[in-house]
TIBAVO-357596 format. One record per residue (C-alpha): x, y, z. Coordinates in pm, whole numbers, plus 32768, in hexadecimal, padded with zeros to 4 digits. Layout:
BEGIN
XYZ/...
end
This chain:
BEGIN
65BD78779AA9/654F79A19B99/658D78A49CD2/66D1785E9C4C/673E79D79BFC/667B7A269D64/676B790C9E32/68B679829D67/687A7AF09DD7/68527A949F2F/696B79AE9F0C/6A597AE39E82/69C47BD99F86/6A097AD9A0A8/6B987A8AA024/6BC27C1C9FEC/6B137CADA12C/6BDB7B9EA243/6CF97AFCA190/6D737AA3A2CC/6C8179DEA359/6CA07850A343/6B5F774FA31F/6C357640A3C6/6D6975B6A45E/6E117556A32B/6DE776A9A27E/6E4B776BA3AD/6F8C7667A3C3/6F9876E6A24B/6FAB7863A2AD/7075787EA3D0/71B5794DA39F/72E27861A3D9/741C791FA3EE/757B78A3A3A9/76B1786EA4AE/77C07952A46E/790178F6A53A/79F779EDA5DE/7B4C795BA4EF/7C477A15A5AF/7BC979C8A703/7CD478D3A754/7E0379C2A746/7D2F7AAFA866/7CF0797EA91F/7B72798FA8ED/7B027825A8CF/79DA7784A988/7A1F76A4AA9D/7A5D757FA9D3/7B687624A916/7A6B766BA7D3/7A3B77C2A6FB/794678B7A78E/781D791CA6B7/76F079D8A64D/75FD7A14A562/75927B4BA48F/74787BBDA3C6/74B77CFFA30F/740B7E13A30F/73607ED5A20B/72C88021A1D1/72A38133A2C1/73268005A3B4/74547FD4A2F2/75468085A416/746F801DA541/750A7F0AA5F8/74667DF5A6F9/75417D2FA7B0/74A47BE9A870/755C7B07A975/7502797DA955/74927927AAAC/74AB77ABAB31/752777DBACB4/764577B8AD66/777E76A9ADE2/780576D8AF13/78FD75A1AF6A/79FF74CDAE92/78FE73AFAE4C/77C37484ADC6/78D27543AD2C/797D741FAC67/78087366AC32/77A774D1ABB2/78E574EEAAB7/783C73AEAA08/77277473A9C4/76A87549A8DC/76987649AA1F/7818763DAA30/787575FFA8C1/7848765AA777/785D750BA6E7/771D7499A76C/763875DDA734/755275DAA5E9/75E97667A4B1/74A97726A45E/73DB7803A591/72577877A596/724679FAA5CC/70F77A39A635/70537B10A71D/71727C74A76E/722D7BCBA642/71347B79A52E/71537C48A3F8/6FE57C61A3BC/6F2B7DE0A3E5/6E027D28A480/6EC07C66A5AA/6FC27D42A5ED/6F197EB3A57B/709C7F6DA5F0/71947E95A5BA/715C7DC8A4A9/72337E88A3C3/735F7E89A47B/74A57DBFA481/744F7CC4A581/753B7BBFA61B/751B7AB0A73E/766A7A8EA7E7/76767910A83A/76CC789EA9AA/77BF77ADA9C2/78997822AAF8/77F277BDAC56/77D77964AD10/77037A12AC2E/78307A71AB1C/78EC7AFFAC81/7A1679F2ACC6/7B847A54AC39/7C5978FFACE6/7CDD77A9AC64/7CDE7661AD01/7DCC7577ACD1/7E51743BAD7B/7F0F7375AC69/7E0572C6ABEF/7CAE73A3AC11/7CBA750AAB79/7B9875EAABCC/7B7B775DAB1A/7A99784AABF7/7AC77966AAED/796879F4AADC/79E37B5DAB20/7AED7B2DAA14/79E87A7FA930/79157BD4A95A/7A1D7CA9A916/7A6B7BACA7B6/792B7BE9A73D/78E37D31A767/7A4F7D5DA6C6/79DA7C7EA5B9/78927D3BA56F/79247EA1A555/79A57E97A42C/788C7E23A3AB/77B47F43A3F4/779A7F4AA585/788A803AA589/77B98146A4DD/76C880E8A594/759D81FFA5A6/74A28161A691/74FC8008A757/74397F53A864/75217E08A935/740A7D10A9AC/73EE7BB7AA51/73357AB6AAA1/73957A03AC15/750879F1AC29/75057ADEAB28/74237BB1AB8E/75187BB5ACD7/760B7BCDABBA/75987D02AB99/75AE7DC2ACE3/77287D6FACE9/778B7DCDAB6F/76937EE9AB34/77548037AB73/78AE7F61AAD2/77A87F4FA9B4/77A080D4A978/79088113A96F/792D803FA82C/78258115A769/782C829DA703/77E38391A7FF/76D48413A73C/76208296A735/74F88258A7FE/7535813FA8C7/74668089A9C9/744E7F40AA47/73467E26AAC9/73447CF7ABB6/72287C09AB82/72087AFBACCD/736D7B50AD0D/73337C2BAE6D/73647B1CAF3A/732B7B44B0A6/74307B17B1C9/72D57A77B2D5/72AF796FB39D/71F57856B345/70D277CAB3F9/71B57703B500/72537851B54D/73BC780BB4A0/747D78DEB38E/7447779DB2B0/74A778A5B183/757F7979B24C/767A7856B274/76807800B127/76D9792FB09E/7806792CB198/786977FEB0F4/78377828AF79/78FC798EAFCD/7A0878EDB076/7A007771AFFA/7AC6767AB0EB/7B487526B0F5/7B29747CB265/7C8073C4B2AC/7C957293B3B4/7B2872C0B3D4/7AE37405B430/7A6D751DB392/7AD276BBB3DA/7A2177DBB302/7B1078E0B25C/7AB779D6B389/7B9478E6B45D/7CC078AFB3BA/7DDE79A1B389/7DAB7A58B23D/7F347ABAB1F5/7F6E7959B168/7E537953B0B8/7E9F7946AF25/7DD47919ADFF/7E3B77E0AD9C/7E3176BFAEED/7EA17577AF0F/7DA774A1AFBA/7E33738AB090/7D0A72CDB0AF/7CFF72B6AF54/7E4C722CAF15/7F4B7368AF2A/807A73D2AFC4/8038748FB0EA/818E74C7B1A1/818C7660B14D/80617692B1BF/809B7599B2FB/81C67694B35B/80A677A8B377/7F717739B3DA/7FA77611B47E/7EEE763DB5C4/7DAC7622B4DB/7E3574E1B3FF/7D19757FB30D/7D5D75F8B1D2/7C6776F4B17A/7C317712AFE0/7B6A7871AF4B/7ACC78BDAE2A/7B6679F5AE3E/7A107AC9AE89/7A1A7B6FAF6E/7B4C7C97AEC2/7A367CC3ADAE/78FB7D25AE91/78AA7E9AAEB2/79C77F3FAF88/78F58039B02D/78397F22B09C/79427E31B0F1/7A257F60B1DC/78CD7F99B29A/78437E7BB2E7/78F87D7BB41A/78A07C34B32B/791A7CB1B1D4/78A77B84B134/77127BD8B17F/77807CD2B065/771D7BBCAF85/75A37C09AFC9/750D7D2BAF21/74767DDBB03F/75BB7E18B0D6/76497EABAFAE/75117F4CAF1F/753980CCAFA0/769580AAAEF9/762180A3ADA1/76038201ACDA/757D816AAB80/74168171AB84/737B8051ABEB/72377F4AABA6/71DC7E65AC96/70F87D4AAC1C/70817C23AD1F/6F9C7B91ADB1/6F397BD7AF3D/6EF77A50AF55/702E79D2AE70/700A7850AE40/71977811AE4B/71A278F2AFAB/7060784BB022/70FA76E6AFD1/728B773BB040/72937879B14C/71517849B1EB/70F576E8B205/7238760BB173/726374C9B1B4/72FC74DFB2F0/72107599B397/70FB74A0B306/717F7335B36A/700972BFB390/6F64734EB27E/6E657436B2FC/6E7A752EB1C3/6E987436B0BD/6D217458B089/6D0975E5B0A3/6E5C75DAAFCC/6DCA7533AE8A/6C98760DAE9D/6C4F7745AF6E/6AF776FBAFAB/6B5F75C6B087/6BEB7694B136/6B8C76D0B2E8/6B057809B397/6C467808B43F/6D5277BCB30D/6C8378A4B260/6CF479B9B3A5/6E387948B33E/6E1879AEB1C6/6DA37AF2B224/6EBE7B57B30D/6F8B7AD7B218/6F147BDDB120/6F097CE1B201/706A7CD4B254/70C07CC8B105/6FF47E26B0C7/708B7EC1B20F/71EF7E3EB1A0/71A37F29B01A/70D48037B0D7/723E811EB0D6/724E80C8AF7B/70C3812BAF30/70DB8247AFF8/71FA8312AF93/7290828EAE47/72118385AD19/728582DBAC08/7223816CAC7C/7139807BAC13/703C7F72AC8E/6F667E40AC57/6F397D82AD9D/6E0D7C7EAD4F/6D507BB9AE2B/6D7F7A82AD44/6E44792BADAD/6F177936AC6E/70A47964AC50/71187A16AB2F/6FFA7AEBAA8A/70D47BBEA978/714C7A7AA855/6FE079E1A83F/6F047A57A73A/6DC379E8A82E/6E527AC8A95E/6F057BE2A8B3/6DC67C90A793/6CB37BC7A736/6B2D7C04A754/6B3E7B33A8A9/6C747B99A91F/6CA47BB5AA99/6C487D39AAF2/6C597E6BAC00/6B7E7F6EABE3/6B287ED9AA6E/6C877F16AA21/6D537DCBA984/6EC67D85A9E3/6F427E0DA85D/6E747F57A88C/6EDC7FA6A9E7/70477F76A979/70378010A85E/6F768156A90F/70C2813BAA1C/71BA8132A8FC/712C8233A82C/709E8314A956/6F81831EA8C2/6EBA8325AA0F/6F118281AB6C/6F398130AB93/6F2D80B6ACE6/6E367F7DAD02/6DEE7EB7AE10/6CDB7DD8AE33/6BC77D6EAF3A/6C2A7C67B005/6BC47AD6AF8D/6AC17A6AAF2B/6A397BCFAEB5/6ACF7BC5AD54/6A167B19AC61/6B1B7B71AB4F/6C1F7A65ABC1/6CC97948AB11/6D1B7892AC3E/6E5277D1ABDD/6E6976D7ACD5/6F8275A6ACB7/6F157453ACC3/702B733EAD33/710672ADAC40/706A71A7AB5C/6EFF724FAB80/6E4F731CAA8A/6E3A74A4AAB9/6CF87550AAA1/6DB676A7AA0B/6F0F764AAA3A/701F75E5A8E3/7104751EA914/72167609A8F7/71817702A9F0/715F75DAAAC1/72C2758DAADB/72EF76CFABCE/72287607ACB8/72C87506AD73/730874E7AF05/74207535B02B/749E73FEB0A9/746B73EDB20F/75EC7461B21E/75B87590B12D/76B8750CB079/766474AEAF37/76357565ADD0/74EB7632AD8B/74DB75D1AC2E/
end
């Protein structure tokens, strides 16, 4: 009887003290917190649709007690399309439509509603903005040749939601924070001060990108492998009689959002009566009129806009910056893609870090180091910013409950992702991290993405979706 009264105490102490913890994979399948889609129902008369032609949505977990006017805002990430065919394979996806995406989504990590994992935001009204436009919720054109019908609406999608979701409290808005993971984290960089003129004056706002600052570098064969497709996802084209002429080239007056592509069946006579010199027919996602315009009038290439350094010092919201100095997506696509690989020499050091030569190893570290001189303006003189640049081969740090507060939580200075934003967002001290260089930091949940069909020592499924390769032409989606 006293063994039995003895085990139920413990058993009541244990279920009281960590009700969040989970014994095993069922019960934590059991407790995660799956939030419902919520679609934007008036999208269509704006024009906001995904690329397939579907409704835009999100998902939203209220907020309750002292969070109960605190808003979080997250972009979906899930890359980039940057020519008619990844675009139209994309628009059968659930990365460019609605109909395929899961009714329910897992908010864990910056979105979980539990006081343990998420110590201050839990309580507020949290939503994940799903991605189903191919520029990082930046395109405002149609294309349309008779037969295919492509919507690159992600800046009017933005603007839908948001419209959507002040009424329902955003607008009152006291405190607010716009995040993103990848895409969406570069999301971020182009809607965050747009994101402050919706809400009160009096609101404090402030926004993150996690493993969105992508770098404009060369890779290890000395190319702008990233550079160039940027230029092209800013200012898609269709090649016509076989050859192929960026945006830059061709004469922007007859440029209109919606093209006819003649390689794709349409009537080109109009346009032959302009640009015929070219015979190319160049098609936009209508980008480039959305990027910062400070940025845009100074720079000669308007379009390298698209990558946050450029349009960084631009920015007056205050301003997190959350990545890591080796980032596995930048170590796979901008420094060593494909392309500049044909023979496989980093396959090995790709897969696991510790493969990896004296010499690719150089590479890493220059790699890093440009990415710290490239934020050093940023470090140096920007009060009110934030940062938590890690030393970890991971991509995306902020939505996983393993990376974002647990006991073994990657850390700087014994300071977790969740409590160095939080510190940032609530000045409660500074909060400007930035790590050793590899392999010093013991703290890491090296996230490293096997090939398709392989298991993944760290890696979900979903998460590793975000990981798939440039084509040797660069021209294919980044799903």
């Amino acid at each position: 009887m006293n063994i039995f009264f003895v085990a139920l105490v413990l058993l009541c102490v244990v279920t009281v003290a960590a009700p969040w913890r989970v014994v095993s994979e069922d019960n934590e399948e059991q407790h995660r917190l799956l939030v419902n889609t919520t679609f934007v129902k008036n999208a269509r008369a704006g024009g906001a649709l995904c690329l397939d032609g579907s409704l835009p949505a999100y998902h939203l977990h209220r907020g309750f007690g002292a969070g109960l006017n605190n808003w979080l805002l997250q972009f979906e990430g899930g890359g980039w399309c940057n020519d008619l065919p990844s675009c139209l394979e994309r628009a059968q996806s659930r990365r460019g439509s609605t109909r395929y995406m899961t009714k329910f989504e897992v908010f864990s990590g910056i979105l979980s509603s539990n006081a343990s994992q998420n110590p201050d935001f839990y309580n507020w009204n949290r939503v994940k903005l799903r991605y189903c436009d191919g520029a990082s919720f930046t395109g405002d054109a149609i294309f349309d040749n008779g037969t295919t019908r492509l919507h690159f609406k992600g800046q009017k999608i933005w603007e839908a939601i948001i419209h959507d979701l002040l009424p329902k409290g955003l607008g009152k808005a006291r405190k607010a924070l716009l995040s993103g993971c990848s895409a969406g984290g570069l999301a971020t960089f182009h809607h965050c001060d747009n994101f402050a003129k919706y809400l009160p004056t009096n609101a404090s706002v402030k926004c993150l990108s996690d493993a969105g600052f992508f770098l404009d570098g060369r890779d290890v064969s000395l190319n702008h492998t990233m550079r160039y497709f940027v230029k092209s996802l800013v200012t898609l084209q269709v090649n016509f009689n076989k050859r192929v002429i960026y945006f830059s080239l061709c004469s922007r007056k007859f440029h209109k959002s919606v093209i006819i592509s003649p390689k794709l069946g349409g009537n080109i006579n109009s346009l032959k009566r302009k640009a015929l010199s070219d015979r190319v027919c160049c098609v936009q996602q209508g980008v480039e009129k959305n990027l910062n315009r400070n940025c845009t009038s100074t720079l000669f290439f308007p379009d390298l806009c698209f990558f946050p350094q450029y349009v960084l010092r631009y920015i007056s919201t205050p301003y997190f910056i959350l990545n890591s100095a080796y980032d596995v997506f930048q170590f796979h696509h901008t420094l060593v893609p494909p392309s500049a690989d044909m023979h496989g020499h980093w396959n090995k050091c790709k897969l696991d870090p510790a493969a990896c030569t004296p010499p690719q190893i150089a590479i890493l570290q220059a790699f890093r180091l440009d990415m710290l001189a490239t934020l050093r303006p940023f470090a140096i003189y920007s009060g009110r910013g934030g940062m938590f640049i890690n030393s970890c081969f991971a991509h995306c740090q902020s939505e996983s409950q393993d990376t974002w507060f647990e006991d073994d939580s990657p850390r700087i200075n014994n300071k977790t992702i969740a409590e160095a934003v939080g510190d940032w967002y609530f000045s409660r001290t500074r909060s400007k991290e930035i790590d050793c260089p590899y392999p010093c930091d013991t703290t890491c949940h090296n996230l490293i993405p096997y090939p398709r069909g392989n298991a993944n020592r760290r890696l979900n499924s979903k998460v590793f979706s975000c990981y798939t390769s440039f084509p040797a032409s660069h021209s294919k989606a980044i799903l």
